[in-house]
VOMI-383064 format. One record per residue (C-alpha): residue in one letter; x, y, z; residue number from 1. Coordinates in steps of 0.25 Angstrom, whole numbers, padded with zeros to 4 digits, m for minus. Layout:
BEGIN
aa;u;v;w;i
a;X;Y;Z;NUM
...
***
This chain:
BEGIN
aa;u;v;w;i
x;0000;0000;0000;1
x;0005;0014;m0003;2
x;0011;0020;0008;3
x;0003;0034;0005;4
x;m0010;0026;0003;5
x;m0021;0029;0012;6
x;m0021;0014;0022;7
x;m0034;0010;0029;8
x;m0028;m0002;0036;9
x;m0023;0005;0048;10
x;m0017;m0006;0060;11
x;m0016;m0021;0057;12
x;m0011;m0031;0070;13
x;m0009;m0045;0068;14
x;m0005;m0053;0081;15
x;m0002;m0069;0079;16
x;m0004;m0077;0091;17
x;m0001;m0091;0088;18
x;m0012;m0094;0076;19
x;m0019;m0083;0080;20
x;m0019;m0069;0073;21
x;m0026;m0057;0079;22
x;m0028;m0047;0066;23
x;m0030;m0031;0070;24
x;m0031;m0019;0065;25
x;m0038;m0006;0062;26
x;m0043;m0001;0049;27
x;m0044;0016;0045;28
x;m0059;0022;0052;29
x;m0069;0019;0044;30
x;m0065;0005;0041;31
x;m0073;m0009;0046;32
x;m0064;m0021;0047;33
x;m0077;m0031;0047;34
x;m0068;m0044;0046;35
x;m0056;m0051;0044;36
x;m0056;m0061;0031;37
x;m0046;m0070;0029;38
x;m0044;m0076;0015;39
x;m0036;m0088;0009;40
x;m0029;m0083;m0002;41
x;m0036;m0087;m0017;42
x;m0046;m0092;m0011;43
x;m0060;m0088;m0007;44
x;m0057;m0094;0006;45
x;m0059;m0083;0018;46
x;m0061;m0082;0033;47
x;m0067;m0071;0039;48
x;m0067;m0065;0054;49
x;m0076;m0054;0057;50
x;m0071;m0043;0064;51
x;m0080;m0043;0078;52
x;m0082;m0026;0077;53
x;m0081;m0021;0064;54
x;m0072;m0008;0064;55
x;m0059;m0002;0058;56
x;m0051;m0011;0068;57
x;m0050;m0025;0068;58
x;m0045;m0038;0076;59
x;m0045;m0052;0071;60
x;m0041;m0065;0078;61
x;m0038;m0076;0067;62
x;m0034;m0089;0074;63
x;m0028;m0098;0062;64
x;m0025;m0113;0069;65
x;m0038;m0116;0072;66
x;m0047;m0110;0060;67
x;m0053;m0119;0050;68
x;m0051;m0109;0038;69
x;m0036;m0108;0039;70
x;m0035;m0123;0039;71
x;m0039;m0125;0025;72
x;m0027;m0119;0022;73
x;m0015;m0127;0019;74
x;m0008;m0116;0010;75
x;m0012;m0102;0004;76
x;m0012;m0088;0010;77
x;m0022;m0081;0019;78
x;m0026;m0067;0018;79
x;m0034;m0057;0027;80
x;m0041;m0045;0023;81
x;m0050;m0037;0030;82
x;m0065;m0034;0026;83
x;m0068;m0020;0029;84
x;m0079;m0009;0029;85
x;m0078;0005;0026;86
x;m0089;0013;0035;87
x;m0096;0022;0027;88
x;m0083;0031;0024;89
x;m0081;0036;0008;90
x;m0069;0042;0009;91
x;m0063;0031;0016;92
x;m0069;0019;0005;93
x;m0063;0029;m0005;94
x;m0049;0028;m0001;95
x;m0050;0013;0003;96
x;m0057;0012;m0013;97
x;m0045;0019;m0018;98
x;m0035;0010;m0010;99
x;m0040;m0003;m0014;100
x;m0048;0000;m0027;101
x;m0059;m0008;m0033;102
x;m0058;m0018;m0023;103
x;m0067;m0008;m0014;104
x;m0072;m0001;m0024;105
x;m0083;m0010;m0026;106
x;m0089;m0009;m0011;107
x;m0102;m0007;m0007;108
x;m0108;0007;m0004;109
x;m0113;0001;0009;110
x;m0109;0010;0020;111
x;m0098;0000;0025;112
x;m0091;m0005;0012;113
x;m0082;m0016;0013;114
x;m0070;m0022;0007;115
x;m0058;m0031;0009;116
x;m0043;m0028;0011;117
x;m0033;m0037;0015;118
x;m0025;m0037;0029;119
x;m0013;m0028;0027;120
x;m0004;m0016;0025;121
x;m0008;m0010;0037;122
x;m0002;0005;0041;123
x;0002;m0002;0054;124
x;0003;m0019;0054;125
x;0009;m0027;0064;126
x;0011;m0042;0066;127
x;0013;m0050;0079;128
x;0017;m0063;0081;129
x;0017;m0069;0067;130
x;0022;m0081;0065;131
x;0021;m0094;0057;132
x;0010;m0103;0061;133
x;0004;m0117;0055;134
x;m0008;m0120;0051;135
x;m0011;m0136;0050;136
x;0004;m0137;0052;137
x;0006;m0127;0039;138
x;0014;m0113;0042;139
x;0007;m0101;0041;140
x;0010;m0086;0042;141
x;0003;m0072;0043;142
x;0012;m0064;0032;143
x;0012;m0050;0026;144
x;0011;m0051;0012;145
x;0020;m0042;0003;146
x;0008;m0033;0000;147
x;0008;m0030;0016;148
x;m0005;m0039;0017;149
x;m0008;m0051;0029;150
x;m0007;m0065;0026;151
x;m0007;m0078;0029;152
x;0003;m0089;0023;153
x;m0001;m0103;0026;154
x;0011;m0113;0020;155
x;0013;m0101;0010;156
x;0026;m0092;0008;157
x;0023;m0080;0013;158
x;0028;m0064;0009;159
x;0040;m0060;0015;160
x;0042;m0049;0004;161
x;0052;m0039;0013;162
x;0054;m0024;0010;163
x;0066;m0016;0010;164
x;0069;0000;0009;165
x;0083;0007;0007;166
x;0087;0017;0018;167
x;0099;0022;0015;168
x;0111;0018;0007;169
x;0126;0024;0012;170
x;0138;0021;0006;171
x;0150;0023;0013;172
x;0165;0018;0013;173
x;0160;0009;0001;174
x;0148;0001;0010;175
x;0134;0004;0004;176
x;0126;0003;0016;177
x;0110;0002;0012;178
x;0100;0002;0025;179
x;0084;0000;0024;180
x;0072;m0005;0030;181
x;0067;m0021;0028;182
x;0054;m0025;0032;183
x;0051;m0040;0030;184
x;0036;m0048;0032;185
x;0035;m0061;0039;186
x;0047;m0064;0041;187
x;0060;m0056;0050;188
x;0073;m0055;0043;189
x;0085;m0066;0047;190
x;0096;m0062;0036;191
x;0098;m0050;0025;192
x;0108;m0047;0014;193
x;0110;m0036;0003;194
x;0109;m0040;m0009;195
x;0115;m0033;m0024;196
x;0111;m0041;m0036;197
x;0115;m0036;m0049;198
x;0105;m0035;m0059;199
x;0114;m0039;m0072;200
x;0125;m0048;m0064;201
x;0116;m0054;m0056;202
x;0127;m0052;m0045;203
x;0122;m0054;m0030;204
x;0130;m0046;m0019;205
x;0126;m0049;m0005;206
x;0130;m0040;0008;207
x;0125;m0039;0022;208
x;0114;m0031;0027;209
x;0111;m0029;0042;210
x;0096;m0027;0046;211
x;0090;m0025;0061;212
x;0073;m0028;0063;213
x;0064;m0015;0065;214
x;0050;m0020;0069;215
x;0038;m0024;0063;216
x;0033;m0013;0055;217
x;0019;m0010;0055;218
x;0020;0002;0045;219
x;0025;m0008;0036;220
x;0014;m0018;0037;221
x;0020;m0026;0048;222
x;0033;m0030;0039;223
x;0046;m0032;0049;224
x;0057;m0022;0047;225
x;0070;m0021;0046;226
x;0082;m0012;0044;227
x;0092;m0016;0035;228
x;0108;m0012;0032;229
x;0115;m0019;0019;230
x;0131;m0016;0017;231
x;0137;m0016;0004;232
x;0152;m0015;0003;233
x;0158;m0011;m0010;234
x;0173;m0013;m0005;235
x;0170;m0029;m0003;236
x;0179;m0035;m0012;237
x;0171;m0046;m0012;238
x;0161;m0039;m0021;239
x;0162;m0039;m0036;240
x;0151;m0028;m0043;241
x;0145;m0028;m0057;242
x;0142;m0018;m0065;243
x;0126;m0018;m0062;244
x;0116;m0015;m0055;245
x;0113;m0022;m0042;246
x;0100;m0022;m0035;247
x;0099;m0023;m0021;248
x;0091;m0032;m0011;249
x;0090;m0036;0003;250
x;0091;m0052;0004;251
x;0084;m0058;0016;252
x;0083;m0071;0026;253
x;0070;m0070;0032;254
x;0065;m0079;0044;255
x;0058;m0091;0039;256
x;0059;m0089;0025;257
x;0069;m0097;0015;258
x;0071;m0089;0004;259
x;0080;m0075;0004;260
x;0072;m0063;0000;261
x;0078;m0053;m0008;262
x;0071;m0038;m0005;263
x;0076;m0026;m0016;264
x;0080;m0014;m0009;265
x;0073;m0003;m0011;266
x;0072;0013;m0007;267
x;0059;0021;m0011;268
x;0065;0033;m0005;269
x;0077;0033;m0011;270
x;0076;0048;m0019;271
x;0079;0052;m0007;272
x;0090;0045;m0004;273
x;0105;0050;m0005;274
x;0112;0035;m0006;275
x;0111;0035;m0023;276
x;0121;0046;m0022;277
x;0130;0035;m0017;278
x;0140;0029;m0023;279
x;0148;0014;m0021;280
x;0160;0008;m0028;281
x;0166;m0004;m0027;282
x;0179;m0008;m0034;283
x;0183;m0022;m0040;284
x;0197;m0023;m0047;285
x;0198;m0014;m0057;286
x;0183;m0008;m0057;287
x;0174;0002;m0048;288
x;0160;m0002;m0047;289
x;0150;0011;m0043;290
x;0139;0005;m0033;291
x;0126;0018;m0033;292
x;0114;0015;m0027;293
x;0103;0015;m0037;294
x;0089;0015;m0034;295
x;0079;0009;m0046;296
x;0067;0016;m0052;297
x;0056;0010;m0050;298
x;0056;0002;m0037;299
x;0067;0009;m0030;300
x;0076;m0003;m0028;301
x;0091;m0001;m0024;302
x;0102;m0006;m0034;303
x;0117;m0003;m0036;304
x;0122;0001;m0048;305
x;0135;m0002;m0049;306
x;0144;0001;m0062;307
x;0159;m0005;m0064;308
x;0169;0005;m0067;309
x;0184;0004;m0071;310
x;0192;0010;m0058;311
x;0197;0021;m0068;312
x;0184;0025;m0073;313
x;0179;0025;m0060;314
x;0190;0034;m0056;315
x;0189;0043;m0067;316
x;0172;0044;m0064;317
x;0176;0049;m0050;318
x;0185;0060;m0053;319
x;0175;0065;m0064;320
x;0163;0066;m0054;321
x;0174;0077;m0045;322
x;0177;0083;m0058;323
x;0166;0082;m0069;324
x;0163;0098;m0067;325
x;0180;0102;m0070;326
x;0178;0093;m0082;327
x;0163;0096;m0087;328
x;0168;0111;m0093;329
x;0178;0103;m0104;330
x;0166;0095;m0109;331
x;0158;0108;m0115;332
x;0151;0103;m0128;333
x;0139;0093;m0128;334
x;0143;0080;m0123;335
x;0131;0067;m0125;336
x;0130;0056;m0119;337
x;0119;0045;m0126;338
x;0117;0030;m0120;339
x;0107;0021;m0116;340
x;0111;0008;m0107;341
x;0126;0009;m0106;342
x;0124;m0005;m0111;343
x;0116;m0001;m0124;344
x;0115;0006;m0137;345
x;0103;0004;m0145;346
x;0092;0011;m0140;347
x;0088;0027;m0141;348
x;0104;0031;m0136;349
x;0111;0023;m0147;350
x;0100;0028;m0159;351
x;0102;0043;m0153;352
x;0118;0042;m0152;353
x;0119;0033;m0165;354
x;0109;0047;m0168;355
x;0121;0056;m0165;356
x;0134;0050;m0169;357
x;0127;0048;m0182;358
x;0124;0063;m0185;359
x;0132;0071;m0176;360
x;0144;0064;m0173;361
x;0151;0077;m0169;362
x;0142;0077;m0155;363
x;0148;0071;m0142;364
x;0139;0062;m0142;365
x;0143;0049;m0134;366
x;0136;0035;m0132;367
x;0138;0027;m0117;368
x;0139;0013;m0118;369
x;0145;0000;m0111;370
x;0158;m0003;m0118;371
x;0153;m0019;m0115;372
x;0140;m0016;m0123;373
x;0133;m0024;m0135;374
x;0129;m0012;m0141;375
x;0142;m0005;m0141;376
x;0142;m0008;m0156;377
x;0131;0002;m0158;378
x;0136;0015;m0154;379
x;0151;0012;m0153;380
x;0152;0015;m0170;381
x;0146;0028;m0167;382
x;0156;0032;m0157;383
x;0157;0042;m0145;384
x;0154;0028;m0137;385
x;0156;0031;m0122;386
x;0158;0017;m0114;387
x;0151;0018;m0102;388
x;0160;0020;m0090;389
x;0170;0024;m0097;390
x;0177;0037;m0091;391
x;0174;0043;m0105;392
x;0159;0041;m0100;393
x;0161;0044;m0089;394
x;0167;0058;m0092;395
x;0157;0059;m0104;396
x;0144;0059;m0094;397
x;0148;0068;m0085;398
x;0152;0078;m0096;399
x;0140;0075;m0104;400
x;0130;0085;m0109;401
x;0118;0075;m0113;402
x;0116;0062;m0109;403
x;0106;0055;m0118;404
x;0099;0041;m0114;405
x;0091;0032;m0119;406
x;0087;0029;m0102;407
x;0092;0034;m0089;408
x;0104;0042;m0090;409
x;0112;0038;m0080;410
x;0112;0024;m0087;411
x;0123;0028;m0095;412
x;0130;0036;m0084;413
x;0144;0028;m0078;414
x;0139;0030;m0064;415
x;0125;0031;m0061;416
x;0129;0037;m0048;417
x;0121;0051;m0043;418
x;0136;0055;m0041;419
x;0138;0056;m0057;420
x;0123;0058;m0062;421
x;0125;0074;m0054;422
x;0138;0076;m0061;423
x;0130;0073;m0075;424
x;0128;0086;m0082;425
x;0121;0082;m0095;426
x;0107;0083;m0099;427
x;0099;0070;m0100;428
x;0092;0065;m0113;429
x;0082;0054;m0111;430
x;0084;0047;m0125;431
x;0072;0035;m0121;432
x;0072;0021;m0124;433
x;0058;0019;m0126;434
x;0045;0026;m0127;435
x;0039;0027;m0113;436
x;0025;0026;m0108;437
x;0023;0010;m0106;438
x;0027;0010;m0091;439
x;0028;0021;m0083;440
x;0043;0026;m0082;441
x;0041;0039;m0076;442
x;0049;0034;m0064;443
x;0061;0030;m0074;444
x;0061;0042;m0082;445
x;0052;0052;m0074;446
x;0057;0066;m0072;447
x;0057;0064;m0057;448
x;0064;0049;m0059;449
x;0078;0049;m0049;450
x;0086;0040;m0059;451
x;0082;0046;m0072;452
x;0085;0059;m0077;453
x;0085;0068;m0093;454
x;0082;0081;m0097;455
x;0076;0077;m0109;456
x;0066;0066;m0113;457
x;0064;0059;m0127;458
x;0051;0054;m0130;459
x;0043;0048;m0144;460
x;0031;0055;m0144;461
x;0020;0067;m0137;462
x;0014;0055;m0130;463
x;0027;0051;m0124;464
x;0032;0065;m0120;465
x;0018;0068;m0114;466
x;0021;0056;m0105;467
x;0035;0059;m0102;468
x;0029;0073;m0096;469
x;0017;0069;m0089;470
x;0023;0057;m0083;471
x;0037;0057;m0081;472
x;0037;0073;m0077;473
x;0046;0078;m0088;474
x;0043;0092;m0094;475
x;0040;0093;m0108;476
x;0052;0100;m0112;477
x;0061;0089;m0106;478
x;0054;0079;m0116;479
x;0056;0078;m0130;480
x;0046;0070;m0141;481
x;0059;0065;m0151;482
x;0057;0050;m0152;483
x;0068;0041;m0148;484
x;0081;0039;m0154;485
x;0079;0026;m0158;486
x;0068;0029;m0165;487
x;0077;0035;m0179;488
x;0081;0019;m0179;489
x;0068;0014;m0179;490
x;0062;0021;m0190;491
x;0075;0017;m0197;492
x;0068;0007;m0206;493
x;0082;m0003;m0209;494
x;0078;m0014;m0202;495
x;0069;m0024;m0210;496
x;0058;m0030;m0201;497
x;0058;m0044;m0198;498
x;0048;m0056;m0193;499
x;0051;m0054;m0178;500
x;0044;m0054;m0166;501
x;0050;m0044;m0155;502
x;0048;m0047;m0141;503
x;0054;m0036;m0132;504
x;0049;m0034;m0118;505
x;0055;m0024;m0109;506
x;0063;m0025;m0095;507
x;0056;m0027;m0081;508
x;0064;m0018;m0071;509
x;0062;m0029;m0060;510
x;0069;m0041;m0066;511
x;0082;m0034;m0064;512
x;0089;m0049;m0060;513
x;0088;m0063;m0066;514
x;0081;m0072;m0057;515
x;0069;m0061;m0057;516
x;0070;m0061;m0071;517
x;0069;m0077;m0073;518
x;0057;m0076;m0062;519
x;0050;m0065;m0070;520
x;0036;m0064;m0079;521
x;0045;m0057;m0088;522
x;0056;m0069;m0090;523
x;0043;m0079;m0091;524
x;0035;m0072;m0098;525
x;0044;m0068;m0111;526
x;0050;m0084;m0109;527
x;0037;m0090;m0112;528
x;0034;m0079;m0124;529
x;0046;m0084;m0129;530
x;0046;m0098;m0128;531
x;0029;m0098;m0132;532
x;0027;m0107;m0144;533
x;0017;m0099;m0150;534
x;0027;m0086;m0151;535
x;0035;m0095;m0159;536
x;0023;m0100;m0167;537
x;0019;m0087;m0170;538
x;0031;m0081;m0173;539
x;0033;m0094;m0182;540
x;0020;m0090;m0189;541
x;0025;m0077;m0192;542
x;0038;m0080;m0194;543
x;0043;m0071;m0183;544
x;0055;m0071;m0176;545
x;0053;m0070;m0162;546
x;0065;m0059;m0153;547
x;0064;m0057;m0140;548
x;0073;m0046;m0135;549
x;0073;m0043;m0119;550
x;0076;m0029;m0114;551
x;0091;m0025;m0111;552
x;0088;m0023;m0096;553
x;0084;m0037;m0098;554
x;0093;m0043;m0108;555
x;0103;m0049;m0098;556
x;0090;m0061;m0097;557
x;0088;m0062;m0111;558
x;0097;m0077;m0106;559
x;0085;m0083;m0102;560
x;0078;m0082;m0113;561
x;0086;m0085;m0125;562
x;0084;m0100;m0132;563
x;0071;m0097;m0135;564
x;0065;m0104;m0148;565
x;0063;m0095;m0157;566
x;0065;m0082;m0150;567
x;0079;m0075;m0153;568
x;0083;m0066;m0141;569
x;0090;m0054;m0141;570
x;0102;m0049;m0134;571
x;0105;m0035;m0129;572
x;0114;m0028;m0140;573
x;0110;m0040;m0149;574
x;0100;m0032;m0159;575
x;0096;m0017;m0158;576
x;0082;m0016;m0153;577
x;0077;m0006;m0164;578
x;0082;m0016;m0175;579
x;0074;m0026;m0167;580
x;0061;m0018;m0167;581
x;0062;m0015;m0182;582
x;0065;m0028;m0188;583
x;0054;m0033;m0178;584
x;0039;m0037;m0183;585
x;0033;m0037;m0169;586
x;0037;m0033;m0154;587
x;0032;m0040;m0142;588
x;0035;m0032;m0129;589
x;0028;m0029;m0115;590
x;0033;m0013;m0111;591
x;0045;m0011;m0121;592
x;0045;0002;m0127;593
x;0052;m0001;m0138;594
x;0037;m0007;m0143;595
x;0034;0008;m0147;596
x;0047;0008;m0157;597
x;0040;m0006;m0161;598
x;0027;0002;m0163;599
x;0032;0013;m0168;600
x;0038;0004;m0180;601
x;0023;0002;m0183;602
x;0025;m0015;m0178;603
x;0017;m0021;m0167;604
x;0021;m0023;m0153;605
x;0014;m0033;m0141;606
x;0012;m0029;m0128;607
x;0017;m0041;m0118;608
x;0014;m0034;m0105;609
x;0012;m0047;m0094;610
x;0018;m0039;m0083;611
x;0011;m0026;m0087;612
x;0005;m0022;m0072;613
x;0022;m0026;m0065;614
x;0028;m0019;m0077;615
x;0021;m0005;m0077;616
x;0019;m0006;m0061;617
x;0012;0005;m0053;618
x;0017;0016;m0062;619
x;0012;0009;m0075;620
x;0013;0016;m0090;621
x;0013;0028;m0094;622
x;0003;0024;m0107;623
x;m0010;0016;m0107;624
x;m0003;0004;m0112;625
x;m0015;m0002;m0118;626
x;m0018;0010;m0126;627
x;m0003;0016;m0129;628
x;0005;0004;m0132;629
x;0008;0002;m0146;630
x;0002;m0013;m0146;631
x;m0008;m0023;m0139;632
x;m0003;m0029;m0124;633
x;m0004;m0042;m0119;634
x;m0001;m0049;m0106;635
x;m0001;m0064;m0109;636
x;0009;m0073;m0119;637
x;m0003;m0079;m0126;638
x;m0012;m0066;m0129;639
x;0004;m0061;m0134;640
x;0004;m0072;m0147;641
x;m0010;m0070;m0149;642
x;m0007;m0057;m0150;643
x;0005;m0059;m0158;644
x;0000;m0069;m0168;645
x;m0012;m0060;m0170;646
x;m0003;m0050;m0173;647
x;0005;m0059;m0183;648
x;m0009;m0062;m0190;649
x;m0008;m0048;m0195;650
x;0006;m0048;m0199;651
x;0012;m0040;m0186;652
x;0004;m0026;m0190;653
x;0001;m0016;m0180;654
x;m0010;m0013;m0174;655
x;m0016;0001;m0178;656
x;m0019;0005;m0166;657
x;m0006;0002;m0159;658
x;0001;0010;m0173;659
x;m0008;0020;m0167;660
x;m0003;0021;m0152;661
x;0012;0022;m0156;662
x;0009;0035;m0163;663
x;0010;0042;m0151;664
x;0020;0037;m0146;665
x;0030;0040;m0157;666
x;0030;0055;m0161;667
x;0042;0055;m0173;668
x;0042;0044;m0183;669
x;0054;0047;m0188;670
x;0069;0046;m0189;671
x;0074;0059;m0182;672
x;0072;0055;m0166;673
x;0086;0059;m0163;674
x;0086;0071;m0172;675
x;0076;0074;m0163;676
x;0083;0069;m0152;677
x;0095;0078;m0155;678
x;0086;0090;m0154;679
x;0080;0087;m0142;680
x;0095;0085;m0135;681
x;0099;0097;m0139;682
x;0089;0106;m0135;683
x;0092;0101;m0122;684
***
């Protein structure tokens, strides 16, 4: 329940005396508690206990050894929920209407109008005495749920779901020292340990946290509380880092419970916090690897991002952040920086340097990549390549007077410290690597977004300008209607088109590590696509290759699913995604953006969207999906071919009415985006 949230359920005290449970409590004035049910979960199976005089408070006594209903139970779980009365009050039904919906909407107009709601989330809970008991020699527990709700586990697995917060994080003397608040249901704490795991090395470091028990916390729904400290010591030498990103968890023994549960740190609070100015090193033999703090966008998880640097470079980076001002007045002319991924070069940052290098070689115009990068081949014959990390790179964004992105700036920065991001002088162009609207990014790319800055914003269309103002808080001066880069290429008509079905699903920002990944709907759910015997079938039928090409943030799982019949996978760097889109006859995608380019090529694109309520979340799309996308959406494999092989009835044509929708979308269907581009980064 939101914290803000108006909360009717006031005290709630469950006290366990051997089999016995003594339930009470008080609701807000103007609430009747008229009975206690208690109901066996899936089933229609319920016992109910009248409460003697009918009020806003309310005491129970449910004795379990001897009752006849909980002996039909062998296995299952049991929930409580209170029948209540609202006495006659409207302002009161009103709020209680708004906080459950149309599950009370539908009361009588009698004047005391009932409903149901279950046992929990309490302002102020407290538990006594709970304890495992048996009933008919099976154990049973009263168990807060991970929603905050009462239960009762009979020769079930119950929650023990824990909750973590950040504190502070200090660093001093090379110990990172992080401190929080734990709180744990249904079982105490015996044994914890931090934990970094690395998202692309899959490296597990382990070091010691000390914790020390509060009290049971009745503002927290009666969850046991904790307070934790985790040391990690940069100058162990038994340590070896990688070049990645390591998220952070608390790994946990709890009482009577086998398995260790692994809680991700996280801070809500953290924009006000002063510990992501901090900065770590460790050095291993020849290299220095930076250790910041980062905090991620969407659900406030801490990770490290540490990057490995050569002891020179890192040498030379210090001395330029004391002396960057002496040096910034011998750099007087313009001075660009383009990039994308410091791993890429294929997407609006390549086609807008390619752009430059092509038709004003003369400009310092400079393009960051990994020197270990697959698509080093694409810009390295243009020259003015700057590999990242380099001390050339370095020097060159500090001294730069633009820096010009396909995403987040600071991705092609050498450090993504604070410490260098206020010593960054240039103005920030948002190049875009997609048209945006089909989920709601405002907290990635939102003028009051923490970890993401520009000064001027590219976008395709009125539409999409009208949303970037309205929704992401820019001003209309800072955004720009040009098209994207990328899009010159794509109207380039050199690639002839082929039979091929294109399947290109985007990332899922939670399946950051392997196991979650091999676990996920995602994994499942594109594995038995592929392997489905009637995709072949039809694309037999229709004599269509079948590609199936994963998201870069993704690729590093394309492993698992290679060998499939029929199916030829692509590799990061392999082939050019735009090449792919041309020579394609029909795309298969759930949120990609790159389905408008598709659209905007006048082919059809599907709409796989199984996850479509976990993938947009609370914040949802910016666009009415089912009116704006540029093609029909589905949720389940078998209406996907029916819809596919219908589509191949008609010889892949697009619908009218999705050729309709992309209009909007796309202002300029031409071949002068980066001329226009150009303009736009001039004037600023």
């Amino acid at each position: 329940m939101n914290e803000q949230q108006y909360n009717y359920k006031k005290k709630l005290h469950i006290k366990q005396e051997k089999d016995c449970f003594f339930i009470t409590g008080c609701l807000d004035k103007g609430l009747q508690v008229n009975k206690l049910i208690v109901k066996w979960r899936n089933t229609k199976n319920t016992l109910e206990l009248k409460s003697p005089t009918p009020s806003n408070t309310f005491h129970f006594k449910l004795k379990l050894m001897n009752n006849e209903w909980f002996h039909r139970i062998s296995k299952g779980y049991v929930d409580f929920f209170l029948d209540v009365s609202v006495e006659g009050n409207t302002e009161l039904l009103e709020k209680i209407v708004e906080i459950h919906g149309e599950s009370v909407a539908d009361i009588s107009n009698k004047r005391d109008r009932k409903f149901k709601v279950r046992l929990g989330e309490f302002e102020h809970t407290s538990l006594k005495g709970i304890q495992e008991l048996h009933i008919n020699h099976v154990p049973s527990l009263l168990y807060i749920t991970k929603n905050n709700n009462i239960s009762l586990a009979i020769n079930k697995k119950y929650s023990v779901n824990p909750e973590g917060m950040i504190k502070e994080i200090s660093f001093h003397k090379g110990v990172f020292s992080i401190t929080g608040s734990l709180f744990t249901r249904n079982s105490e704490v015996e044994g914890a340990t931090l934990m970094m795991i690395g998202r692309d090395s899959n490296q597990s470091l382990e070091f010691p946290v000390t914790y020390e028990r509060t009290e049971e916390t009745p503002e927290r729904f009666g969850l046991q509380g904790y307070e934790y400290r985790g040391v990690i010591e940069l100058e162990d030498n038994s340590i070896s880092l990688f070049d990645d990103i390591y998220d952070v968890f608390l790994k946990l023994k709890l009482v009577n419970y086998d398995e260790h549960v692994s809680l991700r740190l996280n801070d809500p609070h953290y924009k006000d916090q002063a510990y992501l100015t901090g900065i770590g090193t460790h050095q291993y033999g020849e290299n220095v690897f930076t250790v910041v703090p980062h905090i991620t966008h969407g659900r406030y998880n801490l990770s490290f991002v540490v990057t490995k640097f050569g002891k020179g470079e890192y040498k030379y980076l210090n001395k330029l952040l004391r002396w960057n001002w002496l040096v910034r007045p011998f750099f007087h002319k313009e001075l660009w920086l383009v990039g994308e991924l410091p791993y890429k070069a294929q997407d609006t940052g390549f086609h807008f340097f390619k752009f430059m290098r092509e038709n004003y070689p003369e400009r310092e115009v400079y393009y960051v990549i990994d020197k270990n990068s697959p698509e080093l081949g694409n810009v390295e014959k243009y020259g003015n390549v700057l590999f990242y990390k380099s001390k050339k790179h370095i020097l060159y964004t500090l001294m730069a007077t633009k820096i010009i992105t396909s995403h987040h700036a600071d991705y092609i920065y050498p450090l993504k410290a604070k410490v260098f991001k206020d010593r960054i002088r240039a103005k920030k162009v948002f190049l875009q690597h997609g048209v945006m609207g089909t989920r709601n990014s405002a907290h990635y790319y939102g003028k009051e977004s923490t970890s993401f800055e520009t000064d001027l914003f590219l976008v395709s269309s009125d539409f999409e300008k009208d949303m970037i103002v309205h929704d992401f808080g820019y001003t209309a001066e800072e955004v720009k209607v040009t098209g994207l880069s990328r899009f010159d290429e794509l109207f380039h008509h050199n690639v002839p088109e082929k039979k091929q079905l294109l399947i290109i699903p985007t990332w899922r920002e939670w399946l950051t590590r392997e196991e979650k990944f091999l676990e996920s709907q995602y994994f499942k759910t594109y594995k038995s696509l592929l392997k489905n015997v009637d995709l072949r079938h039809i694309a037999k039928k229709y004599k269509m290759q079948i590609v199936f090409c994963l998201h870069p943030n993704m690729q590093k799982y394309t492993k698992h699913l290679e060998k499939m019949e029929g199916v030829r996978i692509i590799n990061q760097g392999e082939v050019d995604v735009q090449r792919l889109l041309k020579e394609s006859t029909l795309m298969i995608t759930d949120y990609s953006s790159v389905a408008f380019d598709f659209s905007f090529l006048g082919k059809p694109v599907l709409y796989y969207q199984f996850d479509q309520e976990k993938f947009l979340g609370e914040r949802g799309s910016h666009l009415n999906l089912d009116k704006d996308l540029p093609g029909p959406i589905v949720n389940e494999e078998e209406e996907l071919l029916k819809l596919l092989n219908s589509y191949g009835a008609l010889y892949f044509q697009m619908n009218p009415i999705y050729e309709k929708r992309t209009k909007k979308f796309l202002k300029y269907k031409d071949r002068k985006n980066n001329q226009r581009i150009l303009k736009a980064v001039e004037e600023l």
